[in-house]
N, C-alpha and C positions, 0 to 999 in steps of 0.2 A: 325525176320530176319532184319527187317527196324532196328533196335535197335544195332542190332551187327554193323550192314554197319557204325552206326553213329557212335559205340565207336570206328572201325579203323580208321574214317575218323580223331577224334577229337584226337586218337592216335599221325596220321603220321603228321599233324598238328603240335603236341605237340615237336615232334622228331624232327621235321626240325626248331621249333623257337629256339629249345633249342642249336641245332647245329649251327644256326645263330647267338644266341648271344654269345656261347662260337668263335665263329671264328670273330665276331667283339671283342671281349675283347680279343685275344690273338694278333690281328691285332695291337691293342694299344700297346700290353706290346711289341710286335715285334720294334714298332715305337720308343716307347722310348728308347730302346734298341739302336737301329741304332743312331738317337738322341747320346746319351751320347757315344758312338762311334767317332761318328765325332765331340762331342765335344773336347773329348781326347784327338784326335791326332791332335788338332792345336796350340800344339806346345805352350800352353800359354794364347792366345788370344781368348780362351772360354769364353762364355758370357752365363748367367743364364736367364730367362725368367720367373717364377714365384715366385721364393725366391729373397730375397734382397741380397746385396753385405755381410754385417753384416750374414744373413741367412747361406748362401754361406760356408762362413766361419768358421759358428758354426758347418754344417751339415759336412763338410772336414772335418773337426777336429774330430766331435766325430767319422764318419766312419773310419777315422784312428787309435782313438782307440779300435774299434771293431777288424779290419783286418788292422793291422800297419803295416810297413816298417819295415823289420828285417832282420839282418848280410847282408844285399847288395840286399834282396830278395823283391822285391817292394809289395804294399798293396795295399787299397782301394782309396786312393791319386791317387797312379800312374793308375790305373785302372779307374778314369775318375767317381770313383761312385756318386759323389754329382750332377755329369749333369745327370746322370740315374737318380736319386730321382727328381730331377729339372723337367724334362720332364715328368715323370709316375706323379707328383702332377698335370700338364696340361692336361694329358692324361686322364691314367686306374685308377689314382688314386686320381680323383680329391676331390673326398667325405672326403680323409684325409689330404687335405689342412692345414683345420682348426685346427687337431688335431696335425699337425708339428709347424705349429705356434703357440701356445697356448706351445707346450710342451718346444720349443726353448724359448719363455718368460721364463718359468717356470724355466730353464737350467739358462739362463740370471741372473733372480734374486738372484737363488742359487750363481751364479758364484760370483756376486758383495756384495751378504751380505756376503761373506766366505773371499773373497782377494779384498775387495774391491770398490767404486763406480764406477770407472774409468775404471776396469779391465772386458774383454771380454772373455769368452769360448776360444773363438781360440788363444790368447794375453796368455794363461795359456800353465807353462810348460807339458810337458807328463806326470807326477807325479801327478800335481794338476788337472787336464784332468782327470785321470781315479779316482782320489778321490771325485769327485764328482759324476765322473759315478756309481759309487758303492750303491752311494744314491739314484740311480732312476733306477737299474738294472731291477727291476721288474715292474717297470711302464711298462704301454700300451706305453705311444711314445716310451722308448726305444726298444720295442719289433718290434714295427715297423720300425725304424730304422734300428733296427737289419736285418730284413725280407728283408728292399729294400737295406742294405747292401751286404747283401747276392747274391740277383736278379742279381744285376750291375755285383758281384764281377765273380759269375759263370756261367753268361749266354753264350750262344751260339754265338763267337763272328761273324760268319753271320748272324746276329740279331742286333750288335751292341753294345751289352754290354761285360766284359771280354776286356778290350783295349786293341790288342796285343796278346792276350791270356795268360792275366798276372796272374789269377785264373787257369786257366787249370796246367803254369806251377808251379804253386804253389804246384797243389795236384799231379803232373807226370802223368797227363790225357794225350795223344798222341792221336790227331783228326787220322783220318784216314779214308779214304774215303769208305772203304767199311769191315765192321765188319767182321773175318771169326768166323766161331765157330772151339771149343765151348766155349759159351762167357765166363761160368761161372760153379762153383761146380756143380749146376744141370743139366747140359746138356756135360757132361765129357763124360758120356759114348756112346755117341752118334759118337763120334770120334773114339771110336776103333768096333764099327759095319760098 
């Protein structure tokens, strides 16, 4: 009996760190979130805090070739993603610091032995931008990239990320305050009982 009491105790335990540290890591991603939120909308005069200005720039650029600007329909530019990524490397995602910087080198050298000493990632047309991307499509940085492209591009914009709600209206998602059913194909018939 003494045995059993210990394994619910070392249980509920287990349940509640596990619940604390997913509610402090979502607390971070909520942060950056807001973060790159309000760095969006000022209009210009966003300012980066753990990428350099050269960083900054590489990181815009290739998130725009991920989710670019097309026929008038804004992307991950206008959407503010490189201060999401900026803020989640201070944050939730500080362990992948190293691996964005090491992978931006990496982008860097490629960009100036291909066009160049002198020539930058962001300084490249949209053409010579995805032709290089094609070279490191399957790399782990790019996958990451991709990933916090993604985060910024579709998150919850009362959270911060989504500027605008320029991902929502990208995919014709309409917030709405309160869901009616039925949401979807499996709960259809729920509506005519």
């Amino acid at each position: 009996m003494d045995d059993l009491q210990n394994r619910r105790v070392f249980l509920r335990a287990a349940a509640a760190a596990s619940v604390a540290w997913a509610a402090a890591d979502l607390a971070q991603v909520e942060d950056a979130l807001a973060w790159a939120s309000h760095q969006a909308g000022t209009g210009g005069t966003a300012r980066v805090n753990v990428l350099t200005k050269a960083q900054a720039d590489a990181i815009d650029a290739l998130t725009s070739r991920i989710l670019p600007s097309v026929d008038g329909r804004p992307g991950a530019h206008e959407a503010g993603v490189v201060y999401f990524i900026d803020r989640a490397l201070a944050t939730f995602a500080t362990d992948e610091r190293a691996a964005f910087v090491e992978g931006l080198n990496e982008l860097q050298k490629k960009t100036r032995k291909r066009f160049g000493k002198t020539k930058r990632f962001s300084d490249l047309s949209s053409g010579q931008q995805t032709e290089l991307l094609k070279g490191i499509e399957k790399s782990q940085f790019f996958e990451l990239v991709r990933t916090m492209t993604i985060l910024g591009m579709f998150s919850n914009p009362e959270y911060g990320g989504n500027h605008d709600q320029i991902g929502w209206k990208l995919l014709g998602f309409e917030d709405q305050f309160h869901f009616k059913s039925p949401f979807g194909f499996y709960d259809a018939e729920y509506q005519s009982k």
